[in-house]
C-alpha positions as CSV (number, residue, x, y, z in Angstrom):
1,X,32.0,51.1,15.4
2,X,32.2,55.3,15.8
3,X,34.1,55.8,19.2
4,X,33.0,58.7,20.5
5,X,34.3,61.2,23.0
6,X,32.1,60.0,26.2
7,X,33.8,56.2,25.5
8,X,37.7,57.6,25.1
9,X,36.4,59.8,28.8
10,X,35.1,56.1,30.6
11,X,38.3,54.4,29.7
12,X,40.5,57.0,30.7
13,X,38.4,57.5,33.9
14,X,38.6,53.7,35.0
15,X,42.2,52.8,33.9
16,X,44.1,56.3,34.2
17,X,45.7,55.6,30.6
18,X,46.3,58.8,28.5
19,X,44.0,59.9,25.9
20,X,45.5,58.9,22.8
21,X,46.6,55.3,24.4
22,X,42.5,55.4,25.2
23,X,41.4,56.2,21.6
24,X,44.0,53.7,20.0
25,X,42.4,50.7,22.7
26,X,39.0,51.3,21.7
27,X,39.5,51.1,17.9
28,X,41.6,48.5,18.1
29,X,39.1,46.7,20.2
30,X,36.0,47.8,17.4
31,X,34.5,49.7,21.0
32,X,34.8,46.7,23.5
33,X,35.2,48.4,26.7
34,X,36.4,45.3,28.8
35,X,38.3,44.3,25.6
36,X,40.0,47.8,25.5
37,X,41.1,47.8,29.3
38,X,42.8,43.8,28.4
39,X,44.6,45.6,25.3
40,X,45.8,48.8,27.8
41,X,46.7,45.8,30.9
42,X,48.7,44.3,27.8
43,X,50.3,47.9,26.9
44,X,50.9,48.6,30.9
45,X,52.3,45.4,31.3
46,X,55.2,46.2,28.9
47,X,56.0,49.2,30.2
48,X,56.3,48.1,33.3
49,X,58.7,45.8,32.6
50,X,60.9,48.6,30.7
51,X,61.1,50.2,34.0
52,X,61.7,47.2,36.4
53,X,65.4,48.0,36.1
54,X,65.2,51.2,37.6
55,X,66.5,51.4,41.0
56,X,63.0,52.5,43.5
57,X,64.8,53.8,46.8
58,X,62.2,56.3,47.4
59,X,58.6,55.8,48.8
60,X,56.7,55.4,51.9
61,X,56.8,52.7,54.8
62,X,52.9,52.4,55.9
63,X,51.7,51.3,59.7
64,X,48.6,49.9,60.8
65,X,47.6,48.7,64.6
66,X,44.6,46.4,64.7
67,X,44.1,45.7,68.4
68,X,47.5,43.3,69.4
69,X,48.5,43.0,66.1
70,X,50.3,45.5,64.0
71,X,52.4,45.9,60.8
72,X,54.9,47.9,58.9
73,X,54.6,47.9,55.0
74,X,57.8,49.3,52.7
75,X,56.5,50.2,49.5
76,X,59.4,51.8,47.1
77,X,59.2,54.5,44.2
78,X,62.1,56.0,42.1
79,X,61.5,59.0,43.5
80,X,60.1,61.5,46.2
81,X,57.7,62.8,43.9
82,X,55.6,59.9,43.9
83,X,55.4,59.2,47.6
84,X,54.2,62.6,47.3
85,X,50.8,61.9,45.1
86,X,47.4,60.9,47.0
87,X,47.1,58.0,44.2
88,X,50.5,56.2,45.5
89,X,49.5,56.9,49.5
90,X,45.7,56.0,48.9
91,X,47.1,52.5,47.1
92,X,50.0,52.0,49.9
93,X,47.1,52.7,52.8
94,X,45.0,49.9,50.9
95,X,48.0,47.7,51.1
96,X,48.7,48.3,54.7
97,X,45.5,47.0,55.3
98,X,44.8,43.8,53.5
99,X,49.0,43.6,55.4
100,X,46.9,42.7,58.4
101,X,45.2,39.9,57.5
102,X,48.6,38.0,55.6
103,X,51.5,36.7,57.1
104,X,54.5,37.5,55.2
105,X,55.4,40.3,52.1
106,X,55.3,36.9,49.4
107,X,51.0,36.4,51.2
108,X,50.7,39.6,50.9
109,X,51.8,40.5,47.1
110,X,49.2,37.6,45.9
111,X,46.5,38.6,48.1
112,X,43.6,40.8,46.4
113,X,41.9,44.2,46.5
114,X,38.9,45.0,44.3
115,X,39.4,42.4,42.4
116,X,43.2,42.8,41.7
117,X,46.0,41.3,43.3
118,X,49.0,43.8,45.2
119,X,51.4,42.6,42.8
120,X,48.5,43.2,39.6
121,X,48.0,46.7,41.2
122,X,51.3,47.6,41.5
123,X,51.9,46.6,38.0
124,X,49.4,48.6,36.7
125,X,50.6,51.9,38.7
126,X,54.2,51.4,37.6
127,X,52.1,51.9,33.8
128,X,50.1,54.6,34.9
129,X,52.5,56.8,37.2
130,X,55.9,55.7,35.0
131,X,58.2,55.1,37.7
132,X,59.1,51.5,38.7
133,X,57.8,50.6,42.3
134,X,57.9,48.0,44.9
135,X,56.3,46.6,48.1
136,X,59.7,45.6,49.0
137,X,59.0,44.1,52.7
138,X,56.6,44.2,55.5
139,X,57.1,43.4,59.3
140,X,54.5,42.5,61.3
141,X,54.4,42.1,65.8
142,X,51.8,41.2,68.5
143,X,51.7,42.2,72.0
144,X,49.3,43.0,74.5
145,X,49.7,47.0,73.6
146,X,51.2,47.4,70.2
147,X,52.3,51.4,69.3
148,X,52.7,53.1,65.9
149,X,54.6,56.5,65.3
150,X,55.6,57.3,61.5
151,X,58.4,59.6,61.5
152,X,58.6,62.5,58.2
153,X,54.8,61.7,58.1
154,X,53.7,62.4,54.8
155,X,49.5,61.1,55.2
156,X,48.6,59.7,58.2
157,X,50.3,56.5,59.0
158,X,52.9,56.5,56.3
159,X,56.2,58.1,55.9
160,X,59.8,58.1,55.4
161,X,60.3,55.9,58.8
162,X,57.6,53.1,60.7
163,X,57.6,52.2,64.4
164,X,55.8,49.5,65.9
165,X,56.6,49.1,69.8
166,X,55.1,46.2,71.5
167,X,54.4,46.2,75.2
168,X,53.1,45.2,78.6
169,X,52.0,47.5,81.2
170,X,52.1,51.0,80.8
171,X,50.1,53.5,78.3
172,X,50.5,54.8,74.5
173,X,51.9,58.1,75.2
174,X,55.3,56.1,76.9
175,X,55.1,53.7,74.6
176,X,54.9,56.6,71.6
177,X,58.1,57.9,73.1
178,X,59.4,54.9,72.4
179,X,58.7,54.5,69.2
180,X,60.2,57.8,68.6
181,X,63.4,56.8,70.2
182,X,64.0,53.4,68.0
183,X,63.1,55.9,65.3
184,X,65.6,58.0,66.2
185,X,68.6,55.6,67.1
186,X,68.1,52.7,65.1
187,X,69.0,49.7,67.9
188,X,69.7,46.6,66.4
189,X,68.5,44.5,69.0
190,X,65.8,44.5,72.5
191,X,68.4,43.5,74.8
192,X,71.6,41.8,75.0
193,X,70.1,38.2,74.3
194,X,68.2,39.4,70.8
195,X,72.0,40.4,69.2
196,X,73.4,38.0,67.3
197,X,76.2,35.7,68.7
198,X,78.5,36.6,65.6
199,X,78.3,40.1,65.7
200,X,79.4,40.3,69.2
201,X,81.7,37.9,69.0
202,X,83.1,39.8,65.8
203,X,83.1,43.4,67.7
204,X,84.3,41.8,70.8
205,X,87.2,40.5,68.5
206,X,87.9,44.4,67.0
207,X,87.7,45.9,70.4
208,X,90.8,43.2,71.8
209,X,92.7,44.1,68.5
210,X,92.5,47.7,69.3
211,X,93.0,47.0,73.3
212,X,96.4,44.9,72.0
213,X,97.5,48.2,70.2
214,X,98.2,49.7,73.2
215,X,100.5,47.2,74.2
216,X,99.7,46.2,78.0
217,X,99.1,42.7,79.3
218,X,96.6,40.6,78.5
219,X,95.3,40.6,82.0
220,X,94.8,44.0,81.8
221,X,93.5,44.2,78.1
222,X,90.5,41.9,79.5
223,X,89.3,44.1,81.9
224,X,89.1,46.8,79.6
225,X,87.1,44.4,76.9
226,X,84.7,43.8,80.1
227,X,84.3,47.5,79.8
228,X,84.3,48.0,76.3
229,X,82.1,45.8,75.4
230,X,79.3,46.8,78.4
231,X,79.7,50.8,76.4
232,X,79.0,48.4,73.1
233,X,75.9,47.3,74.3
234,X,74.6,50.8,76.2
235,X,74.8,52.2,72.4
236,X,72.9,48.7,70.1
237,X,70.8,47.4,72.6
238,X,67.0,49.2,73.1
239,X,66.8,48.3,76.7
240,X,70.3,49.9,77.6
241,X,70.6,52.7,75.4
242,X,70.0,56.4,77.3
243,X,66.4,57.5,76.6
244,X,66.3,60.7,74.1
245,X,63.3,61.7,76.3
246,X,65.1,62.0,78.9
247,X,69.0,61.1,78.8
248,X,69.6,60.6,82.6
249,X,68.0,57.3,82.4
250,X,68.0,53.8,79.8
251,X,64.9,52.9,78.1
252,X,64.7,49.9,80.4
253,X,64.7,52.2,83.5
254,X,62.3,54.4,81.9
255,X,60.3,51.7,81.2
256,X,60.0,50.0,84.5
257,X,59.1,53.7,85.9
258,X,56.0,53.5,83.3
259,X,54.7,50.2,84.6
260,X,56.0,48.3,80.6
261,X,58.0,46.1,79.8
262,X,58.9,46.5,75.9
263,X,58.4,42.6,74.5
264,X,59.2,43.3,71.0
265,X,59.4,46.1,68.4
266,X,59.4,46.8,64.0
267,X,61.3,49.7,62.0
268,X,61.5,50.2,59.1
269,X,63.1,52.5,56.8
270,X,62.3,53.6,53.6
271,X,65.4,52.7,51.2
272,X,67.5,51.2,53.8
273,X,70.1,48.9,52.4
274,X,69.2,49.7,49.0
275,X,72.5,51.1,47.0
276,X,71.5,53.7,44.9
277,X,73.7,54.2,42.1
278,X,74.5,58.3,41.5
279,X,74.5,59.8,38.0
280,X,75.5,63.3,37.3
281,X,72.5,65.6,36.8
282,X,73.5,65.7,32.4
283,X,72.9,61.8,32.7
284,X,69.5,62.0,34.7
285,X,68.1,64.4,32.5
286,X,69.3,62.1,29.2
287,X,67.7,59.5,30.8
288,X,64.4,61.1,31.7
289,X,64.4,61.9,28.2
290,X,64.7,59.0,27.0
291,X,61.9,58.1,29.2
C-alpha cells in the first residue's frame, strides 16, 4: 500500500512521533493506522525504559480544591525545561484532576483518562518528550474550608511548591496567608502533638548533650532543656511558629484572631528528598549526546 503524505501528517498528529518514526510505522504496518500507533506504543515503550534510569528532580507539583476535598500531585521531569512546555502542564492538570476522585498515588497511576491509564500516559510522554518522568506522590486533605496557594507558579495551580491548608472558621484570604507561610517555612508538624515521639525525644537528647557541655548541674541543665526545647517547637510546629505576615504574633494567635482553627494541612515540594547526582558540564553534554 502507497503511504502518502496526508497518512505520515495523521500519525504524527495523534501520537506526536517524529516524521521518519511515522513513515517507517506505516510501511511496516502495509498503512494500518491503529496497527501503526501499536508498532510506535512498542517503539515508545523501549525508549522509555532507556531513560527510566535517569534521575527526574525537576517538574511541577499540581493543586486542585473540589469543595472540602483537595489534593497535591508531584509529577517529576529531568529537567526545568519540561515543566516549562504546555504539553507536560496540560497532562499534569489532567492528572490533578482524575487525583480527586482516587485515594492514593498507586489508585491514581492505574486510573484512566481518554482511554489511557496515568501510568500508559506517562509512558508514552517520556517517548515523545525524551526525558524520563514521574508522578512521584500525591497528598490529599478534607476540611470544612480547604486553601490552595502554588508558590513559583508556572500555569495556574501548578508550580515549583503546593499548599493545601485546611480549616474551620475564618475566610480564604487568611487562610491563603497561610498557605504561604507553610510554603515559606516548611513546619514539620500542626502542633506539638502531630511531631513524632522519636524526633523529639532524639533533639531533646542533642539539646541535654549540648546543655552538659557547659558543665553545670543537672538541676540546672533541666531547666534550660524546659527552655530549649519550648524555642524547638516555636521554630517546627505550624501553630507556634511566628507568622511571616505579621511576626509579632504565632500562626495559632493569628488564627484565633481570624475566627480558624487550622485542622490539617499538605506541601509539597518538587524534588524534595530526591539526591541528584552532579556531573560536570563536559559529562552532561557527552551524555546528552549520547542521547
Amino acid at each position: 500500500m502507497a503511504i502518502t503524505a496526508s497518512m505520515v501528517k495523521e500519525l504524527r498528529d495523534s501520537t506526536g512521533a517524529g516524521m521518519m518514526d511515522a513513515k517507517k510505522a506505516l510501511t511496516e504496518n502495509d498503512g494500518d493506522m491503529e496497527a501503526a500507533v501499536d508498532w510506535l506504543r512498542t517503539k515508545g515503550l523501549a525508549k522509555a525504559a532507556k531513560k527510566s534510569g535517569r534521575t527526574a528532580a525537576e517538574g511541577l507539583v499540581a493543586v486542585k480544591v473540589d469543595g472540602g476535598h483537595g489534593i497535591a500531585v508531584e509529577v517529576n521531569s529531568e529537567t526545568d525545561f519540561v515543566a516549562k512546555n504546555a504539553d507536560f502542564q496540560k497532562m499534569v492538570s489532567s492528572i490533578a484532576d482524575t487525583a480527586l476522585t482516587v485515594s492514593d498515588v498507586d489508585a491514581l497511576k492505574g486510573a484512566e483518562i481518554g482511554g489511557k491509564s496515568v501510568e500508559t500516559m506517562i509512558t508514552d510522554a517520556i517517548a515523545t518528550i525524551g526525558e524520563n518522568m514521574s508522578v512521584r506522590r500525591m497528598a490529599a486533605i478534607d476540611g470544612e474550608t480547604v486553601v490552595s496557594y502554588v508558590h513559583n507558579a508556572a500555569a495556574p495551580g501548578m508550580g515549583s511548591i503546593g499548599v493545601l491548608v485546611a480549616m474551620t472558621g475564618g475566610d480564604e484570604a487568611f487562610g491563603k496567608q497561610v498557605a504561604m507561610h507553610i510554603a515559606a517555612t516548611n513546619p514539620a508538624s500542626l502542633s506539638e502533638d502531630d511531631l513524632d515521639p522519636a524526633v523529639v525525644e532524639k533533639e531533646k537528647q542533642v539539646q541535654m548533650d549540648i546543655a552538659r557541655e557547659s558543665g553545670k548541674p543537672e538541676a540546672v541543665i533541666e531547666k534550660m532543656i524546659v527552655g530549649r526545647m519550648k524555642k524547638y517547637m516555636s521554630e517546627v510546629t505550624l501553630v507556634n511558629q511566628q507568622f511571616v505576615v505579621n511576626p509579632d504574633v504565632t500562626v495559632g494567635d493569628a488564627a484565633k484572631e481570624a475566627g480558624a482553627t487550622i485542622t490539617g494541612y499538605v506541601r509539597l515540594e518538587v524534588g524534595e528528598g530526591i539526591e541528584v547526582v552532579k556531573e560536570d558540564f563536559a559529562a552532561e553534554v557527552a551524555k546528552a549526546a549520547q542521547g
